[in-house]
Each structure stands twice: as C-alpha cells, then as structure tokens.
DOZAPA-965490 format. One record per residue: residue in one letter; x, y, z of N, C-alpha, C, O in turn. Coordinates in pm, 1 decimal. Layout:
 aa   n_east  n_north     n_up  ca_east ca_north    ca_up   c_east  c_north     c_up   o_east  o_north     o_up
  a        X        Y        Z        X        Y        Z        X        Y        Z        X        Y        Z
...
REM end
This chain:
 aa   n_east  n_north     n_up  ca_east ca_north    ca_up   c_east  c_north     c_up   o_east  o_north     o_up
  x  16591.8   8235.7  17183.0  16642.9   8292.3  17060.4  16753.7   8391.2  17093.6  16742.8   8480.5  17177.7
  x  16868.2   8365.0  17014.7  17059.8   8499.6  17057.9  16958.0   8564.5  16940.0  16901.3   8494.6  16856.0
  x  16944.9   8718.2  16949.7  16956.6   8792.8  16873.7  17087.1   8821.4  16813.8  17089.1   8847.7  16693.5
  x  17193.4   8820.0  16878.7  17363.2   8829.7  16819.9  17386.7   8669.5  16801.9  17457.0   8623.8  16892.0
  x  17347.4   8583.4  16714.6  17376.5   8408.0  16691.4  17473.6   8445.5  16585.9  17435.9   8470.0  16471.3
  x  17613.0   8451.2  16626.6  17729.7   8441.6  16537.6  17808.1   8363.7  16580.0  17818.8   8346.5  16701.4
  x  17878.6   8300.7  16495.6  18009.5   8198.2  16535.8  18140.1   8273.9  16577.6  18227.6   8211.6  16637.7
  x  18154.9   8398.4  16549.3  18265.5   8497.2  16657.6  18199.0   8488.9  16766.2  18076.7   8502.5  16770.4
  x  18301.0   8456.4  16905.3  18250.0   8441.0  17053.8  18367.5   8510.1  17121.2  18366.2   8516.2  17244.2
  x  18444.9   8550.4  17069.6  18571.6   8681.8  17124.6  18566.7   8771.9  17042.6  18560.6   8758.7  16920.3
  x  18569.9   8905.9  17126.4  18554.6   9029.6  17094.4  18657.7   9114.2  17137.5  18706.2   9099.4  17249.7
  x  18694.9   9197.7  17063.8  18808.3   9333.5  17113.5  18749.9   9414.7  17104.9  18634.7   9394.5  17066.4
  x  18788.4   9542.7  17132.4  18719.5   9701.5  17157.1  18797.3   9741.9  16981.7  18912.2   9735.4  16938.1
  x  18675.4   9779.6  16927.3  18669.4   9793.1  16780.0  18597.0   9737.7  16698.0  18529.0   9799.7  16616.2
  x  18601.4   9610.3  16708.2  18509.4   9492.2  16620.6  18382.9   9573.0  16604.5  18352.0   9675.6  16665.3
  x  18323.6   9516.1  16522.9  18188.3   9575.2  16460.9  18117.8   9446.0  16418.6  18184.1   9350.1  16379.2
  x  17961.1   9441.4  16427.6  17867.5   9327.9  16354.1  17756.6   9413.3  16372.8  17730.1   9494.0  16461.9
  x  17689.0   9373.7  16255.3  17551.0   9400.3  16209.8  17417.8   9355.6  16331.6  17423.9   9244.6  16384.4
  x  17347.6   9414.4  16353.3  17199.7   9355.8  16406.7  17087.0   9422.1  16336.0  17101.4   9532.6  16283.6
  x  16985.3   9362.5  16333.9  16855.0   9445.7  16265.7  16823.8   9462.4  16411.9  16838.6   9393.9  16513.2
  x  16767.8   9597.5  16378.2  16685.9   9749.9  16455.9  16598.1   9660.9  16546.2  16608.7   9667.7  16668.7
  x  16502.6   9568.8  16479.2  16387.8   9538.2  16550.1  16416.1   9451.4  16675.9  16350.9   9443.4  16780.0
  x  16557.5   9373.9  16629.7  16575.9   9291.7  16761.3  16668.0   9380.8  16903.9  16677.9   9343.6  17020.9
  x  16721.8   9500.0  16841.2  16781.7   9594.4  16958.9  16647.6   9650.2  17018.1  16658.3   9668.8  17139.3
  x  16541.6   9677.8  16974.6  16459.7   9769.2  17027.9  16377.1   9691.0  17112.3  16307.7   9749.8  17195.2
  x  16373.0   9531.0  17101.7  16254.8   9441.4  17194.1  16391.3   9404.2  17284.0  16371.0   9314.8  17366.2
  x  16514.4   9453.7  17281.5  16594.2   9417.5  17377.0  16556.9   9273.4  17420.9  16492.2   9260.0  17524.8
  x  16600.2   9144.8  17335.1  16583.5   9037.0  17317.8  16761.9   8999.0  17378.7  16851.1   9058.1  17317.7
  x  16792.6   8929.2  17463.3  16909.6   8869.8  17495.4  17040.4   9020.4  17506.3  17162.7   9013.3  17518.5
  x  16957.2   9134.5  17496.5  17066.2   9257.8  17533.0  17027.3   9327.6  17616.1  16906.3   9328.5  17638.7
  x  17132.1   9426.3  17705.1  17057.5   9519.2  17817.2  17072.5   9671.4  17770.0  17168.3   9683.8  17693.7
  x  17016.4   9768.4  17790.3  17080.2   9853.0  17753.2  17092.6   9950.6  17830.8  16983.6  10003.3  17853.2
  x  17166.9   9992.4  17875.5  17216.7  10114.8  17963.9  17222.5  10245.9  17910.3  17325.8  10285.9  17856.6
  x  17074.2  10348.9  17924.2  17037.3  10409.2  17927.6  17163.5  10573.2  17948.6  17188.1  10667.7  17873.7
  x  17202.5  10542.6  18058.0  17328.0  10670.9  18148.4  17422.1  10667.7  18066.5  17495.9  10765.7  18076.5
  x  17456.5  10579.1  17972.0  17606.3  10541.8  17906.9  17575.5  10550.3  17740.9  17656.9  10593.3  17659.1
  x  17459.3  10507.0  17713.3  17436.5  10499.2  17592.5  17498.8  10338.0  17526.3  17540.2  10335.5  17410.4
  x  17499.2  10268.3  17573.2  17556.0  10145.9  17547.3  17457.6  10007.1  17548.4  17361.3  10009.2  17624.9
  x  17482.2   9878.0  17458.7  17401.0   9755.5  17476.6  17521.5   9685.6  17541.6  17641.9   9701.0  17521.6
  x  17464.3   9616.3  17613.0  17556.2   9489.7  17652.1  17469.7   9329.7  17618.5  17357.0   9294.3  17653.2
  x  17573.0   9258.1  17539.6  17532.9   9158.0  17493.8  17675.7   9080.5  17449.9  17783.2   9123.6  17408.2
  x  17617.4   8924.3  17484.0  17776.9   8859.0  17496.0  17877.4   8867.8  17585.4  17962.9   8779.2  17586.7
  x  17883.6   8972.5  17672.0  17951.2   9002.3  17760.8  18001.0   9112.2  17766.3  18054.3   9154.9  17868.7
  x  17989.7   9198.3  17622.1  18086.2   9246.8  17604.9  17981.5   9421.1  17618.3  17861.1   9421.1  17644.0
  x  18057.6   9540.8  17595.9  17952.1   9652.4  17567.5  17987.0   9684.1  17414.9  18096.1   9661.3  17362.7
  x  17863.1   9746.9  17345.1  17853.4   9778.7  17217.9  17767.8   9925.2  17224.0  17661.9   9944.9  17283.7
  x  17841.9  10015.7  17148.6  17776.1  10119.7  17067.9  17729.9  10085.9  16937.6  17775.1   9997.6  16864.8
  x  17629.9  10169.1  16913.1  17592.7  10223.5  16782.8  17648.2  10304.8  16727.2  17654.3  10422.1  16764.1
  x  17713.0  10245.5  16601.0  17852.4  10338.3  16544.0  17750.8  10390.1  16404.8  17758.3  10504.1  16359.1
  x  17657.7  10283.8  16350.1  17569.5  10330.9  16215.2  17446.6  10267.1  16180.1  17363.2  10233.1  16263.9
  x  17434.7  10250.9  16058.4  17282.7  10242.1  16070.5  17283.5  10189.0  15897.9  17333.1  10275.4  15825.6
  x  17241.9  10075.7  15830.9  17228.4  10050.0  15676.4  17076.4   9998.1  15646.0  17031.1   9925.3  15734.3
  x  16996.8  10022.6  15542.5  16886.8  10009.7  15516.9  16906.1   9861.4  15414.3  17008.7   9879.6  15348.8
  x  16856.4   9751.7  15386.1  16861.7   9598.3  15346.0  16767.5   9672.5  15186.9  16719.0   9783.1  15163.0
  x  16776.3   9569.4  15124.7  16700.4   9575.0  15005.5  16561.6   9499.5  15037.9  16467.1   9492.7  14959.2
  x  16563.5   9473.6  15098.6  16473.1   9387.5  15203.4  16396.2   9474.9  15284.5  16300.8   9426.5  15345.4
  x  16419.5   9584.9  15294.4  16344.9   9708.8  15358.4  16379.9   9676.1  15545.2  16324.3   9745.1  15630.7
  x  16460.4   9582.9  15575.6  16494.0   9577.1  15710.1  16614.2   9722.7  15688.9  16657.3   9796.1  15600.0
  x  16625.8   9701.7  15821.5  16688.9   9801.8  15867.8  16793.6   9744.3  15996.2  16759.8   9668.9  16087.4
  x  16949.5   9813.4  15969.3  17017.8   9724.7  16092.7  17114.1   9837.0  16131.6  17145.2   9939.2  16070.4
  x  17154.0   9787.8  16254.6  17237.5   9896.5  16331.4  17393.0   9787.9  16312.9  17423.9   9668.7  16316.3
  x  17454.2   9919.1  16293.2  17615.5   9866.0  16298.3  17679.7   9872.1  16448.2  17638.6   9973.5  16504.7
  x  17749.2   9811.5  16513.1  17753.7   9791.2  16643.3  17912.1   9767.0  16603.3  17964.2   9705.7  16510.1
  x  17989.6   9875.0  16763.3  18120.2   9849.3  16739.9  18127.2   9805.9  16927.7  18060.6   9842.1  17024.7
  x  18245.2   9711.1  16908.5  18284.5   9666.6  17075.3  18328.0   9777.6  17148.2  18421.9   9842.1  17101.4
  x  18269.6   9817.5  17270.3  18377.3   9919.4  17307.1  18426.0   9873.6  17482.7  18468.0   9935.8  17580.3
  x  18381.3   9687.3  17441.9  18540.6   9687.0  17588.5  18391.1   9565.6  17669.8  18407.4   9512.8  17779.7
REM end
C-alpha cells in the first residue's frame, strides 16, 4: 500500500499534497528523520507546513516539498 498514491510523480521544492495523520504516524512507505524534522517519501523530502480537520473527522497534514 503508497500512502502518497498520486498521479503527480515530479516534485519541486514548494509543491504541497495532503496526507491523513494516521498514515504519517505508522510511517507506512515514509522515513522520517527525526535531527531535521523532515519525511522522506517518493524521493523527495517533505515538511509539515499544516494541518486540516475532514468533515469526516479524519485529520490530514499538509506537506510542502522541500528538495
């Protein structure tokens, strides 16, 4: 299972996509580097830029590329 299964497969430093919380936190197909504060997934590294609550009561982190 891609926790990130999107049809964008190139990334720049900026881009942003949605993930729900639950699949960053079982670190499913991402690593996360602890010293840096960063996920890496796809190849690429991603911060946590925000955070939106679903009507759905999920919960997802906004993720920006940073390289």
């Amino acid at each position: 299972m891609n926790p990130f299964s999107i049809a964008k497969n190139s990334w720049q430093a900026g881009d942003t996509r949605e993930v729900e919380q639950s699949r960053l936190h079982k670190e499913i197909g991402v690593e996360y580097d602890s010293y840096r504060r960063i996920y890496i997934a796809d190849g690429y590294e991603w911060s946590i830029v925000g955070q939106i609550a679903r009507e759905n009561g999920k919960k997802y982190y906004i993720l920006q590329c940073v390289g």
